[in-house]
N, C-alpha and C positions, 0 to 999 in steps of 0.2 A: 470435358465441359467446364470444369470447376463450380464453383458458388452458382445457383441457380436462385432467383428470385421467388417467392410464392408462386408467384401468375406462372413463369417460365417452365416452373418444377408442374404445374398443372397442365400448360399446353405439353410438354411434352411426355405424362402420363394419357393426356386423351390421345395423343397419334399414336401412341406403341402400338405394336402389332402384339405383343406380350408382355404383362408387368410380372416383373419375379418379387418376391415377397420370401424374406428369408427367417426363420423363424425357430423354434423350440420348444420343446413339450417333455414335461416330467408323468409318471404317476401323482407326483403330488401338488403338480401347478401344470394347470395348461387353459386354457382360453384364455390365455393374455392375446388379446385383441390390440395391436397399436395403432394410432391414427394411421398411419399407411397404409395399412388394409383399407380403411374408411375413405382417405384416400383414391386408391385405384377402384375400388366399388365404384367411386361417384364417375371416373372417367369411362367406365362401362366397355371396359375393355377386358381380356380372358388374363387369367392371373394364375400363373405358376407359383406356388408354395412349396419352397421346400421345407421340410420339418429337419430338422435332428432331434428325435427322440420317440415319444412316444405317442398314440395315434392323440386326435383333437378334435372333439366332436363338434366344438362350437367352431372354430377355426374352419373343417371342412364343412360344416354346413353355408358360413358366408362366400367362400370359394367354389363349392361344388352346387349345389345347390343354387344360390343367388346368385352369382358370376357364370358358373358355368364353368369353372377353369379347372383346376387339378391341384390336387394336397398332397405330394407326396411326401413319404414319411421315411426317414434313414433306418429303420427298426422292420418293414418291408422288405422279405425275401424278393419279392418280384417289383421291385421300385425301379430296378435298368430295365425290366421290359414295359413297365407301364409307362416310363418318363420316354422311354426311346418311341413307343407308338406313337404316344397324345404329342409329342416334339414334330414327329414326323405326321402327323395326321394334320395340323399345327401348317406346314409346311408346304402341306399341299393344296391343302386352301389358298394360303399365300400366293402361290406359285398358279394357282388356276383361277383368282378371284381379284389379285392384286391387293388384298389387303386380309388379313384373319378375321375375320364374322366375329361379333361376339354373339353369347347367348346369355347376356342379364337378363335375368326374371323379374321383369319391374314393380309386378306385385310385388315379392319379397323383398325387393329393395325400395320402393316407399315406405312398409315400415319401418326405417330407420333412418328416415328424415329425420331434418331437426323440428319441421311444423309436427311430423305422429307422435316425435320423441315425448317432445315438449307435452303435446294432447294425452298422452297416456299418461303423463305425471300427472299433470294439472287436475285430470279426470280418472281415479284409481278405479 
């Protein structure tokens, strides 16, 4: 695809059928949040994370939680059978619906508007 414009990079996070979100986590740093997550949030489509390291409680809350989608973590004994179901469960929706459903929580993702963001500062 090469260089993709704002708008371009955004039409084609709202058509995926899955956004992968590639990521990292220490004991000693982890909810680094990068606009890309905030990103595919807003496209309200299911979002595969993969971790290399260790687990991310903020990270799987915006993903598992508010998206709906799947955190997997490289530090998971059971990360091949978890990633192989939710791919393949994933798959069949696809395959029987013609497109993967998402399941954003809209509640949980209005709070992170920029209008609540904004409101929560403004208003401690």
């Amino acid at each position: 695809l090469g260089y993709l414009g704002d708008r371009a990079a955004i039409n084609l996070q709202q058509s995926s059928q899955i956004n992968l979100l590639l990521s990292w986590a220490t004991r000693q740093s982890s909810g680094i949040l990068t606009s890309k997550l905030y990103q595919y949030l807003a496209a309200q489509r299911p979002i595969l994370a993969l971790v290399e390291g260790h687990d991310d409680d903020e990270l799987a809350y915006f993903v598992g939680v508010v998206n709906g989608g799947l955190c997997s973590y490289s530090t998971d004994p059971g990360r091949s059978d978890h990633l192989d179901q939710w791919l393949l469960d994933q798959y069949r929706q696809w395959k029987a619906l013609g497109k993967v459903p998402h399941h954003t929580n809209a509640h949980e993702l209005q709070k992170y508007s920029w209008n609540q963001l904004v409101n929560t500062w403004l208003n401690p």
